[in-house]
PDB file of N, CA, C, O and CB in Angstrom:
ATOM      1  N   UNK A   1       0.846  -1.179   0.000  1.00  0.00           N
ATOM      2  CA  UNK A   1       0.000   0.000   0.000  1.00  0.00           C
ATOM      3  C   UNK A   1       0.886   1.234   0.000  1.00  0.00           C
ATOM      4  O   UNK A   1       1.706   1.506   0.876  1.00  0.00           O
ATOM      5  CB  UNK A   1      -0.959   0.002   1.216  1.00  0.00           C
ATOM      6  N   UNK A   2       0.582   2.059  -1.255  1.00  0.00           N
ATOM      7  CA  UNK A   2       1.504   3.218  -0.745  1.00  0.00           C
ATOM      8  C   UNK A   2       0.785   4.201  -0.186  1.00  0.00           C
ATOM      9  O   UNK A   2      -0.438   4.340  -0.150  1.00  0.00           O
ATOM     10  CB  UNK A   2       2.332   3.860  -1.772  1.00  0.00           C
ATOM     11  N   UNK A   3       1.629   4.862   0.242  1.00  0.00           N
ATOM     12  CA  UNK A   3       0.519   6.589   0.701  1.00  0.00           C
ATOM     13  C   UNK A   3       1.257   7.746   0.422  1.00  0.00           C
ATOM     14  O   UNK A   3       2.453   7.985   0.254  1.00  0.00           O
ATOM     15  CB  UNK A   3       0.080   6.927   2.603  1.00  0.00           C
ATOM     16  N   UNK A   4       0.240   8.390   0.418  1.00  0.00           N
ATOM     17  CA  UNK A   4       0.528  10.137  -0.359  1.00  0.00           C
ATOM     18  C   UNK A   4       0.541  11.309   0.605  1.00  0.00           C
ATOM     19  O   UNK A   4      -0.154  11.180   1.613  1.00  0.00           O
ATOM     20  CB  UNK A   4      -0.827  10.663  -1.504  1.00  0.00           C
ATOM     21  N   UNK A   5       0.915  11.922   0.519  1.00  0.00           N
ATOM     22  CA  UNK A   5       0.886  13.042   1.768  1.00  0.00           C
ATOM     23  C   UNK A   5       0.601  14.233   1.066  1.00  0.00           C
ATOM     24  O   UNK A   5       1.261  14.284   0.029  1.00  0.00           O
ATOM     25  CB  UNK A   5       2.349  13.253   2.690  1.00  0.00           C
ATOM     26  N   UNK A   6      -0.085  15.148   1.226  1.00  0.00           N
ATOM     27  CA  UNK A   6      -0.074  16.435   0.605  1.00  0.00           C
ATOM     28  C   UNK A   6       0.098  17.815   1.344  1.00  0.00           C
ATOM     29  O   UNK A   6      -0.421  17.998   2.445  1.00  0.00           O
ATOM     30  CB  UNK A   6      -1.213  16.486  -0.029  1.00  0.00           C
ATOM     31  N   UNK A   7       0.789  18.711   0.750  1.00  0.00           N
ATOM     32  CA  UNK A   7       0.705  19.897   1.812  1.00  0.00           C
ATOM     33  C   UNK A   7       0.577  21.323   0.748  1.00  0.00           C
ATOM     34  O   UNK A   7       1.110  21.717  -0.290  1.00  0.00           O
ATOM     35  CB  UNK A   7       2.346  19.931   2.973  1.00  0.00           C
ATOM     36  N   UNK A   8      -0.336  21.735   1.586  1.00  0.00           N
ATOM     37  CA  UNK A   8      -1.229  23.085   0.714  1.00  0.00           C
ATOM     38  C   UNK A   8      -0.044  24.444   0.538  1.00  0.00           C
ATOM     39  O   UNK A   8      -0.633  25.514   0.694  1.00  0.00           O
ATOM     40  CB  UNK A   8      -2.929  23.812   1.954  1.00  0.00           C
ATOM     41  N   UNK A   9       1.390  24.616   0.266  1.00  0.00           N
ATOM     42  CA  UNK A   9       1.983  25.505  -0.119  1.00  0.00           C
ATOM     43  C   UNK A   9       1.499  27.516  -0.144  1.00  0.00           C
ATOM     44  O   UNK A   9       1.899  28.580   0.329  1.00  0.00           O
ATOM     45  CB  UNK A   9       2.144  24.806  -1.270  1.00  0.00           C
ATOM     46  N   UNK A  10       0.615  27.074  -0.871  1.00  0.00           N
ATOM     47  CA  UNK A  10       0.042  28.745  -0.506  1.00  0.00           C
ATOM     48  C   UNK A  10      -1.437  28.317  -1.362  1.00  0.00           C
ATOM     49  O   UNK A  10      -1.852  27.481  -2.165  1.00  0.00           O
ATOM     50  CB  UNK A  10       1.258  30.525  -1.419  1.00  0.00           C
ATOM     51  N   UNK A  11      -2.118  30.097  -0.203  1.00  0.00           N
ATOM     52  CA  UNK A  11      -3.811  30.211  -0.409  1.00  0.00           C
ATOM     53  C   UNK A  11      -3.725  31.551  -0.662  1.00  0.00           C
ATOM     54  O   UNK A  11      -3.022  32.410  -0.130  1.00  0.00           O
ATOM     55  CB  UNK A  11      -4.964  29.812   0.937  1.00  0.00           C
ATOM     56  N   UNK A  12      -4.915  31.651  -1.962  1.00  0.00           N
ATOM     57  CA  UNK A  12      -5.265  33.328  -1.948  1.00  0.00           C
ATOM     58  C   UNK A  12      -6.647  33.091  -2.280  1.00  0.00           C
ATOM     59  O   UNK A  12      -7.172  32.323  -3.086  1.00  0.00           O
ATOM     60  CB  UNK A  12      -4.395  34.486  -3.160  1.00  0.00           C
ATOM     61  N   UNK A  13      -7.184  34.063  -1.341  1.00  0.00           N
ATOM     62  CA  UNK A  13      -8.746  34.012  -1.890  1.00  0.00           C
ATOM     63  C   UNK A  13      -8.228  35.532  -2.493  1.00  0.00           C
ATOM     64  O   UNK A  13      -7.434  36.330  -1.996  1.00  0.00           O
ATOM     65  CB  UNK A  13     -10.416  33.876  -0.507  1.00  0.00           C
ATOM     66  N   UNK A  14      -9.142  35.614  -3.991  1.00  0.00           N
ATOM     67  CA  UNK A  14      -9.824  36.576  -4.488  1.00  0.00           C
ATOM     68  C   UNK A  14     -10.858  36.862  -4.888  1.00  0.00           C
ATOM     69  O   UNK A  14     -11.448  36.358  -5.844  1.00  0.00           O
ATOM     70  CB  UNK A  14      -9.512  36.826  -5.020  1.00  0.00           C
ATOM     71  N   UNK A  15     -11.470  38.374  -3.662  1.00  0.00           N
ATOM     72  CA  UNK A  15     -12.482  38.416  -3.836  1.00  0.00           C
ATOM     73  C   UNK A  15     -13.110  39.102  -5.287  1.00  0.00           C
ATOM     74  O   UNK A  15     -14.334  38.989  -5.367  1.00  0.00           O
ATOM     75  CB  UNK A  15     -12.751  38.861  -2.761  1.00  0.00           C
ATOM     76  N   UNK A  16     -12.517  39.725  -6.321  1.00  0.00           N
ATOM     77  CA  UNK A  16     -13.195  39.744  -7.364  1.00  0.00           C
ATOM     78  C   UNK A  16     -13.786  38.683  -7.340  1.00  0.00           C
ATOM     79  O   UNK A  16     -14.857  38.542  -6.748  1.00  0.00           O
ATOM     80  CB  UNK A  16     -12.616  39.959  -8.396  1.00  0.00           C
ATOM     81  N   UNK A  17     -13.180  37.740  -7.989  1.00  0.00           N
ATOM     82  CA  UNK A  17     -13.954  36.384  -8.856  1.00  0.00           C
ATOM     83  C   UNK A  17     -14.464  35.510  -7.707  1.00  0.00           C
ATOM     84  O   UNK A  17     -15.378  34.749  -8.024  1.00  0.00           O
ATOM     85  CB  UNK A  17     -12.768  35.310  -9.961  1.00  0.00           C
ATOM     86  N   UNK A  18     -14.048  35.469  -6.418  1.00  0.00           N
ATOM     87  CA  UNK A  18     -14.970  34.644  -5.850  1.00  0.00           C
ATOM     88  C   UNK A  18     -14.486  33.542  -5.479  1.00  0.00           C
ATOM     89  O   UNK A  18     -15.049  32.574  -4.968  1.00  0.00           O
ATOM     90  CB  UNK A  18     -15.943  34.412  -6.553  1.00  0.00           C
ATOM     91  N   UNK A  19     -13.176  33.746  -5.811  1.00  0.00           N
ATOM     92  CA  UNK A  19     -12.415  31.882  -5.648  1.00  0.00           C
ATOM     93  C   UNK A  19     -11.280  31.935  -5.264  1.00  0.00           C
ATOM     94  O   UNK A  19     -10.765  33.011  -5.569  1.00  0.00           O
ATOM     95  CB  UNK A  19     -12.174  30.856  -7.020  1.00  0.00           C
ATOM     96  N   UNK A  20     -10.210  30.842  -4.381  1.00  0.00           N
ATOM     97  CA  UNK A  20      -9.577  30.236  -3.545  1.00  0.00           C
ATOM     98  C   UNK A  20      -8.447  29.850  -4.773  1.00  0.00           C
ATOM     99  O   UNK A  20      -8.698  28.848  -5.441  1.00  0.00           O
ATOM    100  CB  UNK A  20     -10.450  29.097  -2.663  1.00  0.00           C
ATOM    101  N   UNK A  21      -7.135  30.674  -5.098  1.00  0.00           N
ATOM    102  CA  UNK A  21      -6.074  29.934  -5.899  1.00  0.00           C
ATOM    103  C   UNK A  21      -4.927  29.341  -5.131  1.00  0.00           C
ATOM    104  O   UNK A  21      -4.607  30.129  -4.241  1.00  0.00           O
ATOM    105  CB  UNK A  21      -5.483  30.844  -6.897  1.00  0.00           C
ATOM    106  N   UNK A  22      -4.314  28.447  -5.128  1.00  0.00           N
ATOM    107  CA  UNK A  22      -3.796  27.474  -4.358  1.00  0.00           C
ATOM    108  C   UNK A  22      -2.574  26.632  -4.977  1.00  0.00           C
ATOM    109  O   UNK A  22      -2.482  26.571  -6.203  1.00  0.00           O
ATOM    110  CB  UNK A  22      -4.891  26.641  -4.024  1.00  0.00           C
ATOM    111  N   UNK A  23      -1.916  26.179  -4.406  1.00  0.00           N
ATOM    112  CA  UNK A  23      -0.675  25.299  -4.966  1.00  0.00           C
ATOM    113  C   UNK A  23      -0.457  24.253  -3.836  1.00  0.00           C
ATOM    114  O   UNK A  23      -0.267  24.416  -2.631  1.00  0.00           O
ATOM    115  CB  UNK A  23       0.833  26.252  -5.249  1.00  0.00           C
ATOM    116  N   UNK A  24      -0.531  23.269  -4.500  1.00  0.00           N
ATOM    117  CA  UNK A  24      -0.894  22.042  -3.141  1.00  0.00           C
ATOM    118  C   UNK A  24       1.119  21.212  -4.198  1.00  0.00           C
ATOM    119  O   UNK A  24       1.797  21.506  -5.182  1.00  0.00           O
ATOM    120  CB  UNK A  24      -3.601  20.424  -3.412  1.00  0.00           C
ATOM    121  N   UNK A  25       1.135  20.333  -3.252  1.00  0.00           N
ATOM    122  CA  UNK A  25       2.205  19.536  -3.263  1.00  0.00           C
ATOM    123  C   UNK A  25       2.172  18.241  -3.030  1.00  0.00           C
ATOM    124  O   UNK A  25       1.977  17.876  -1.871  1.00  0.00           O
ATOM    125  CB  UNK A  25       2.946  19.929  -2.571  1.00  0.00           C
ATOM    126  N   UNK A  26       2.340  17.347  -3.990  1.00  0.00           N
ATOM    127  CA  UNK A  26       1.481  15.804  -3.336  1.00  0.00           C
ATOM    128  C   UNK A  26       2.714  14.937  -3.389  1.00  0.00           C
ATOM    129  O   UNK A  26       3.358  14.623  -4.390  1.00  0.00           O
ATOM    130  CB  UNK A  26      -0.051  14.952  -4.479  1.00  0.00           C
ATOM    131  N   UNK A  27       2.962  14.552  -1.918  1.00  0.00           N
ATOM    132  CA  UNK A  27       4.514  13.339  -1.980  1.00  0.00           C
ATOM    133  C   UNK A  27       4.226  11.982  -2.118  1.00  0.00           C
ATOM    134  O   UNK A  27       3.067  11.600  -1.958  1.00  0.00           O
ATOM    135  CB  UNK A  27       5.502  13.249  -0.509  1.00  0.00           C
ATOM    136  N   UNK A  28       5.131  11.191  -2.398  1.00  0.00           N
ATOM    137  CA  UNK A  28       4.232   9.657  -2.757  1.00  0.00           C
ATOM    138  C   UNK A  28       5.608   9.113  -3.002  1.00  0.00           C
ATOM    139  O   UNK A  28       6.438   9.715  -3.683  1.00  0.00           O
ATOM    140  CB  UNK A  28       2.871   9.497  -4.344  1.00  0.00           C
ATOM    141  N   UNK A  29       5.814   8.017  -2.456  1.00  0.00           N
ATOM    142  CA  UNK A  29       7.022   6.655  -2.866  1.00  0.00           C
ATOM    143  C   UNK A  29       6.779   6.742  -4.361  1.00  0.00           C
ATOM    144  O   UNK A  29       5.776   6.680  -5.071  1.00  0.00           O
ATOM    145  CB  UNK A  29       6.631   4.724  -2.159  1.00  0.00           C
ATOM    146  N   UNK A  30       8.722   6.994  -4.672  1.00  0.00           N
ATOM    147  CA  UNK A  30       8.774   6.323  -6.146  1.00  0.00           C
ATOM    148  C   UNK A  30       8.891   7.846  -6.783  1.00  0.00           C
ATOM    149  O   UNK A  30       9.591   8.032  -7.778  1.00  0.00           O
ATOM    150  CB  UNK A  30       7.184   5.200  -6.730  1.00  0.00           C
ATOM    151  N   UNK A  31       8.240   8.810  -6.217  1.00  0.00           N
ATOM    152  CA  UNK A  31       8.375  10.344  -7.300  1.00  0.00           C
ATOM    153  C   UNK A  31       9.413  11.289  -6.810  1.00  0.00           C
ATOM    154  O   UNK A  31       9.358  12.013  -5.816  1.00  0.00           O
ATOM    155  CB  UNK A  31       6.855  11.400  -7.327  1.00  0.00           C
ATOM    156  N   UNK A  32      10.330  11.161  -7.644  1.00  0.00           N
ATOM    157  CA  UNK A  32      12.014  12.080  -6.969  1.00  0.00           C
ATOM    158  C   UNK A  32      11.728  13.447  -6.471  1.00  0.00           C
ATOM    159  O   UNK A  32      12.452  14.281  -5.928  1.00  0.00           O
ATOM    160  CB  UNK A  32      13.397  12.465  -8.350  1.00  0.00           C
ATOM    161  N   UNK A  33      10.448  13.451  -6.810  1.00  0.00           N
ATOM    162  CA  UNK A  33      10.460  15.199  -6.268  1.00  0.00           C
ATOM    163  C   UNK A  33       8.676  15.512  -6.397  1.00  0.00           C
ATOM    164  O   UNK A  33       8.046  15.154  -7.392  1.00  0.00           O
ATOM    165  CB  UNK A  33      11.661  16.583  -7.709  1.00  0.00           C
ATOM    166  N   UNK A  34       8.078  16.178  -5.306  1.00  0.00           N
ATOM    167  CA  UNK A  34       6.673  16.604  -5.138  1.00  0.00           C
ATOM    168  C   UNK A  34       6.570  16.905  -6.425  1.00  0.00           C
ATOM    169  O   UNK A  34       7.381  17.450  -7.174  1.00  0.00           O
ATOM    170  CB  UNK A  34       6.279  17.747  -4.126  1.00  0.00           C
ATOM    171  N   UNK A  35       4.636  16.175  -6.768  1.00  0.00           N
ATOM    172  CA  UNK A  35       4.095  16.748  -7.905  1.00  0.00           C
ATOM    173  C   UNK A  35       3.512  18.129  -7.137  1.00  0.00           C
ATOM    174  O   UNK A  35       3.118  18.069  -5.973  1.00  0.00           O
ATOM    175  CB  UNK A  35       2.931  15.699  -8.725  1.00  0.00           C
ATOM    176  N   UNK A  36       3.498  19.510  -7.995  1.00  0.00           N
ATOM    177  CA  UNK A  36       3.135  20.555  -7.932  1.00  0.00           C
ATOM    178  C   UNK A  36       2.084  21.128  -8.813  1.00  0.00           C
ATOM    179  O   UNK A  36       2.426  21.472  -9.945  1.00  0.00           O
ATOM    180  CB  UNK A  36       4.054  21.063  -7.938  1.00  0.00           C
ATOM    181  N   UNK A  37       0.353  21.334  -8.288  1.00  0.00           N
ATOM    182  CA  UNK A  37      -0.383  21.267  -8.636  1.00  0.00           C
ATOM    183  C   UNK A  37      -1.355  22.559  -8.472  1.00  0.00           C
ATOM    184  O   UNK A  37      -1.914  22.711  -7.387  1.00  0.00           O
ATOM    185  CB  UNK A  37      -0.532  20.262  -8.331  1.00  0.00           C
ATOM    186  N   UNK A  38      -1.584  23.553  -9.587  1.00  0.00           N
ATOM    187  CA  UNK A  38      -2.290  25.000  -9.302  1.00  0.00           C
ATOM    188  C   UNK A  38      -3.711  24.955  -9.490  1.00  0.00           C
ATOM    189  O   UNK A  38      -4.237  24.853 -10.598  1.00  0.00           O
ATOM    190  CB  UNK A  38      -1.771  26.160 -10.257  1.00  0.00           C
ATOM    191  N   UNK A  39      -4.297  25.027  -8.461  1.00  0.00           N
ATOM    192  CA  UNK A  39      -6.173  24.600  -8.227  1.00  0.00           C
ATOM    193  C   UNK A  39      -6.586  26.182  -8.224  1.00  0.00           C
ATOM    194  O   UNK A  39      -5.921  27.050  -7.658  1.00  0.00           O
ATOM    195  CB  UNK A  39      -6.799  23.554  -6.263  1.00  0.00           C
ATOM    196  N   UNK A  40      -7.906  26.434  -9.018  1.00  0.00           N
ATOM    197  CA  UNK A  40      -8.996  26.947  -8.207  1.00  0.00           C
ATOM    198  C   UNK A  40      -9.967  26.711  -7.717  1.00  0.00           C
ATOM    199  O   UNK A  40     -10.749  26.091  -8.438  1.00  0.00           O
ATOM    200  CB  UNK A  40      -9.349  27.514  -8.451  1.00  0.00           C
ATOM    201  N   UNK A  41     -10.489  27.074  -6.184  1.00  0.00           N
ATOM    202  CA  UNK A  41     -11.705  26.692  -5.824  1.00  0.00           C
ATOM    203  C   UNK A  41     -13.329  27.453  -6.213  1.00  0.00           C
ATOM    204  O   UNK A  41     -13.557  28.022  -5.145  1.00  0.00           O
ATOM    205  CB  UNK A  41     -11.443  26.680  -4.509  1.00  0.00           C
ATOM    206  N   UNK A  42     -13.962  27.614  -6.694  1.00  0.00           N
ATOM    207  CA  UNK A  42     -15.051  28.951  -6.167  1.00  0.00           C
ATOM    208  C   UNK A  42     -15.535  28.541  -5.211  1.00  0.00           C
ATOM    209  O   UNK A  42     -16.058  27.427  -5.170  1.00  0.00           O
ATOM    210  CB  UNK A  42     -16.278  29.474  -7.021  1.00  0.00           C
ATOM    211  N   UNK A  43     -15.475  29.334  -4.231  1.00  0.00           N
ATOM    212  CA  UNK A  43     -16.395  29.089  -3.377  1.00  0.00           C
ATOM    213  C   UNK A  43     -16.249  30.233  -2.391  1.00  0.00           C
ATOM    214  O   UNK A  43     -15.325  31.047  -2.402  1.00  0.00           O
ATOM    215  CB  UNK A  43     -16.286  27.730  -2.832  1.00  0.00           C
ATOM    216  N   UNK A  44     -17.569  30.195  -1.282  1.00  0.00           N
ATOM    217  CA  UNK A  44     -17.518  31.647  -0.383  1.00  0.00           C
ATOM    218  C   UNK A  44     -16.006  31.575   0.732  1.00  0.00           C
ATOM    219  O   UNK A  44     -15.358  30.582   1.060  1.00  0.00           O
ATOM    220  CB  UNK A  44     -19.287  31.753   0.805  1.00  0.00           C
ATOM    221  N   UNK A  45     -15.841  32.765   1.041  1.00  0.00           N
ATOM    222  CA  UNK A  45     -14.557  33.252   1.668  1.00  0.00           C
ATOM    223  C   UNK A  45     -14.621  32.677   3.039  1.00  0.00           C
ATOM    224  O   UNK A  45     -13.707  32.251   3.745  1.00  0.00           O
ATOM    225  CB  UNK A  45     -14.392  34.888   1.695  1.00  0.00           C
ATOM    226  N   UNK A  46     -16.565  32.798   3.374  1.00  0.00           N
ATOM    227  CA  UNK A  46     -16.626  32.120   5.164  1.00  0.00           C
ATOM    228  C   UNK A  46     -16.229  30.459   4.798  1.00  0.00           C
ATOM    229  O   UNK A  46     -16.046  29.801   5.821  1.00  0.00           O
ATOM    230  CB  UNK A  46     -18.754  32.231   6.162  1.00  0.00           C
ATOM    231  N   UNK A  47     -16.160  30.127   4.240  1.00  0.00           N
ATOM    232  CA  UNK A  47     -15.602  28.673   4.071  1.00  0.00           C
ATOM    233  C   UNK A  47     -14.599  27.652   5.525  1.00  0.00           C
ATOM    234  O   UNK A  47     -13.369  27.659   5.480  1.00  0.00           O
ATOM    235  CB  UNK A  47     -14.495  28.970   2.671  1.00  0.00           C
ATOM    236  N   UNK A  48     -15.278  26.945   6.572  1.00  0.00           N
ATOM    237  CA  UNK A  48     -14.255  27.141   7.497  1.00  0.00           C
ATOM    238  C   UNK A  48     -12.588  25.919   6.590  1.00  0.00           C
ATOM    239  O   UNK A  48     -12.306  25.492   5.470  1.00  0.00           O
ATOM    240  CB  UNK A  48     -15.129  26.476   9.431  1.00  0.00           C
ATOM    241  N   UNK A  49     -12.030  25.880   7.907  1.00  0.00           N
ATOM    242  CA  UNK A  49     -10.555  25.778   7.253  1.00  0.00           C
ATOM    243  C   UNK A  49     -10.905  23.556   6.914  1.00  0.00           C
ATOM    244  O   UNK A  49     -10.418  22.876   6.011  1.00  0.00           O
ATOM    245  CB  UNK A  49      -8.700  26.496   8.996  1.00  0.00           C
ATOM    246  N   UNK A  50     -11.673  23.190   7.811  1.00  0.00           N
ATOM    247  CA  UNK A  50     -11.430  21.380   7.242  1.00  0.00           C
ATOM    248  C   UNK A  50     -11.902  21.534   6.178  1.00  0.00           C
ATOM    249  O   UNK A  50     -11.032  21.472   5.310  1.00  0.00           O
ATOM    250  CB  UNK A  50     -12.211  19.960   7.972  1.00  0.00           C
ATOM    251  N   UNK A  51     -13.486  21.820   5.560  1.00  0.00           N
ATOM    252  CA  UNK A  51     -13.557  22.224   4.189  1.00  0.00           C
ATOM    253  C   UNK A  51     -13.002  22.949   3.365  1.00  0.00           C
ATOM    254  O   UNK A  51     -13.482  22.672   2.266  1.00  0.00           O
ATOM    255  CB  UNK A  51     -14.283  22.539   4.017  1.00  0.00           C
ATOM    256  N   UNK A  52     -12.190  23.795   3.271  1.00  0.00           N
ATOM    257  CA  UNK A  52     -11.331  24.392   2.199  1.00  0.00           C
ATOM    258  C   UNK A  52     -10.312  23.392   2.205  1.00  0.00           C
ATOM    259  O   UNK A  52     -10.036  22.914   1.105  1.00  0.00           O
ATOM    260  CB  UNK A  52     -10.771  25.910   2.442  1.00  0.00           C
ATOM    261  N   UNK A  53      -9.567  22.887   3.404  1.00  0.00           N
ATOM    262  CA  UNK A  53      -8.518  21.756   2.936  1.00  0.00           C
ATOM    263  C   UNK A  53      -9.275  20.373   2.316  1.00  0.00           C
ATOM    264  O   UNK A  53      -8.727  19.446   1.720  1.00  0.00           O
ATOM    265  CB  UNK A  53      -7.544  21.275   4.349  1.00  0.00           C
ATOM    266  N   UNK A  54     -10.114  20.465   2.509  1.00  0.00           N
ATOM    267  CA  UNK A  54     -10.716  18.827   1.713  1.00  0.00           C
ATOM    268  C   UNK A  54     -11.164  19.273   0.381  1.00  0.00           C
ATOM    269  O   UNK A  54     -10.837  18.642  -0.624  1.00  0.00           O
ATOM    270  CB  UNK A  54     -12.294  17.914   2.566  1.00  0.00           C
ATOM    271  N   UNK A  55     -12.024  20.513   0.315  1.00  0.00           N
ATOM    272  CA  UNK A  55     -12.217  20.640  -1.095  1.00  0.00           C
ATOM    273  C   UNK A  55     -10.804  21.120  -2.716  1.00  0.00           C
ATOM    274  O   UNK A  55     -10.660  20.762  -3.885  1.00  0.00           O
ATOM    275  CB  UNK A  55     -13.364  21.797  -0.860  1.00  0.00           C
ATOM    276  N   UNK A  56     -10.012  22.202  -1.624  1.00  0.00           N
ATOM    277  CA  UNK A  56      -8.663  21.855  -2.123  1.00  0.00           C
ATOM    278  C   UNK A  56      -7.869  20.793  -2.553  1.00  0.00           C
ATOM    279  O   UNK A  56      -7.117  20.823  -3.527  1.00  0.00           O
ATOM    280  CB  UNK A  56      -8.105  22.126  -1.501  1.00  0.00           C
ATOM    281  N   UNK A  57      -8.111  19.571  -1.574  1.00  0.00           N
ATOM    282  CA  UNK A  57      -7.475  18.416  -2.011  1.00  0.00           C
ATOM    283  C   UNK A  57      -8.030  17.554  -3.075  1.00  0.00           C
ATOM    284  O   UNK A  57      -7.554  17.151  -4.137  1.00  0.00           O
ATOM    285  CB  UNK A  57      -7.311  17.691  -0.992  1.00  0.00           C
ATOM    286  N   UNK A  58      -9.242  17.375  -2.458  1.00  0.00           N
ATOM    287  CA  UNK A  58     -10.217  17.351  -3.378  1.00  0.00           C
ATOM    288  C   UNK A  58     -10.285  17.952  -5.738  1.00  0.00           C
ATOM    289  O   UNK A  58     -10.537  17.458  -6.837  1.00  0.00           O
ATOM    290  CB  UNK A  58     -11.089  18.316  -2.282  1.00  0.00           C
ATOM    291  N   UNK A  59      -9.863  19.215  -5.109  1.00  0.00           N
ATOM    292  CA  UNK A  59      -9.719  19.574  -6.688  1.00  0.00           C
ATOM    293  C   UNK A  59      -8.205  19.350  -7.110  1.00  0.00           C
ATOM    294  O   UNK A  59      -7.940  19.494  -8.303  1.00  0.00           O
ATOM    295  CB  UNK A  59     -10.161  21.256  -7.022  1.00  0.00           C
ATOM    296  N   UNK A  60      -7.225  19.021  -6.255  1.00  0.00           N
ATOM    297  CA  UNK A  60      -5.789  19.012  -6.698  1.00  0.00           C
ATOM    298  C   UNK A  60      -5.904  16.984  -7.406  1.00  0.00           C
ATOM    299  O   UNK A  60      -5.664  16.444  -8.486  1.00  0.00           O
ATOM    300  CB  UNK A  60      -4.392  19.482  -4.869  1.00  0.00           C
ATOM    301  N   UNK A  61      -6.278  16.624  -6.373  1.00  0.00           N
ATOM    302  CA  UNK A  61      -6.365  15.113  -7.214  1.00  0.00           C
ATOM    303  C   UNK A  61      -7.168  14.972  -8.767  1.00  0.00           C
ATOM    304  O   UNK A  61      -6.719  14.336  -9.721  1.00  0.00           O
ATOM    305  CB  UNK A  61      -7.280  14.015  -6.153  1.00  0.00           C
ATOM    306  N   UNK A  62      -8.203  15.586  -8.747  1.00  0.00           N
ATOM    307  CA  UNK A  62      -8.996  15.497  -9.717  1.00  0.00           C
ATOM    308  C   UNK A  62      -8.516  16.308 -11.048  1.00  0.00           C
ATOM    309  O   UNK A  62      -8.976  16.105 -12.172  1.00  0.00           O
ATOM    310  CB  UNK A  62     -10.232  15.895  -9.198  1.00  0.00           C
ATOM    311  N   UNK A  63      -7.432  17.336 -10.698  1.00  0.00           N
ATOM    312  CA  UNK A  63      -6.656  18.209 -11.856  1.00  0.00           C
ATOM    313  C   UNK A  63      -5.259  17.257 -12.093  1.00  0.00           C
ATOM    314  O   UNK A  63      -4.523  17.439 -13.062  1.00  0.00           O
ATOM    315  CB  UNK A  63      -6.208  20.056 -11.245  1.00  0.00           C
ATOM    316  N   UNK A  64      -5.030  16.302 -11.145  1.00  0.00           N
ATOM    317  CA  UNK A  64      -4.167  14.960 -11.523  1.00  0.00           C
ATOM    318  C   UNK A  64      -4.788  13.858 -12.847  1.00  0.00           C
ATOM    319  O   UNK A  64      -4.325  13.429 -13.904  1.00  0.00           O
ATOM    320  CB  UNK A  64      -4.134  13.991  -9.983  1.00  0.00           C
ATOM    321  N   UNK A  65      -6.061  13.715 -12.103  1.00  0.00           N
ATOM    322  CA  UNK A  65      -6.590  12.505 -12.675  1.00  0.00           C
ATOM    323  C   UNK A  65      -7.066  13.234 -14.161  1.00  0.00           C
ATOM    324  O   UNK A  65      -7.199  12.613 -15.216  1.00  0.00           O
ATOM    325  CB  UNK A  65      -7.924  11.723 -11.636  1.00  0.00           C
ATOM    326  N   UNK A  66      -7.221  14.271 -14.029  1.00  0.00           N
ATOM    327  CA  UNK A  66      -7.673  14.619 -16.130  1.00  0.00           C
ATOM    328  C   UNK A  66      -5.975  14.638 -16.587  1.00  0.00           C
ATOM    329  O   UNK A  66      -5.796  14.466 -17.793  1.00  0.00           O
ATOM    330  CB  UNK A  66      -8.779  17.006 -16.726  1.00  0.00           C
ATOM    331  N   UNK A  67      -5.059  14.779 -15.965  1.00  0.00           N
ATOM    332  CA  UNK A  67      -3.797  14.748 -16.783  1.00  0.00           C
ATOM    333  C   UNK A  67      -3.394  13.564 -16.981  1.00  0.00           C
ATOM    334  O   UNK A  67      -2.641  13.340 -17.929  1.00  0.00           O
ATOM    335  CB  UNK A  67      -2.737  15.417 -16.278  1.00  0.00           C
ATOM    336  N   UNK A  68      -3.796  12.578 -16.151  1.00  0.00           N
ATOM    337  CA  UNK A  68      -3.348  11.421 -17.183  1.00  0.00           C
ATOM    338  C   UNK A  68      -4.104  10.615 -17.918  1.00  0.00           C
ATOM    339  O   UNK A  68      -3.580   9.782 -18.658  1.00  0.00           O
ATOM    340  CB  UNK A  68      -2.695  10.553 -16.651  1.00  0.00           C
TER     341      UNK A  68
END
């Protein structure tokens, strides 16, 4: 079983558009160096912090899974 670790690098909400831009970092056995991954979220700013990290993670895997 392997496992992945991820860590959220930097957050900006902007409030023009309404959305959460982000750079998450995902470590994993076997990859010489963190994949580095640029998400946006939309969503509101009151957002507390376990949901912005799950939906963040959330969109960083899924901007994995259309690249391959």
């Amino acid at each position: 079983m392997s496992y992945t670790a991820t860590h959220i690098e930097h957050v900006i909400y902007d409030a023009l558009t309404r959305q959460f831009q982000a750079t998450l970092a995902f470590f994993s056995p076997g990859l010489p160096i963190p994949l580095r991954v640029g998400v946006a979220l939309h969503a509101a700013e009151s957002l507390n912090h376990a949901q912005l990290t799950r939906h963040l993670v959330g969109a960083g895997q899924r901007s994995i899974l259309k690249r391959s």
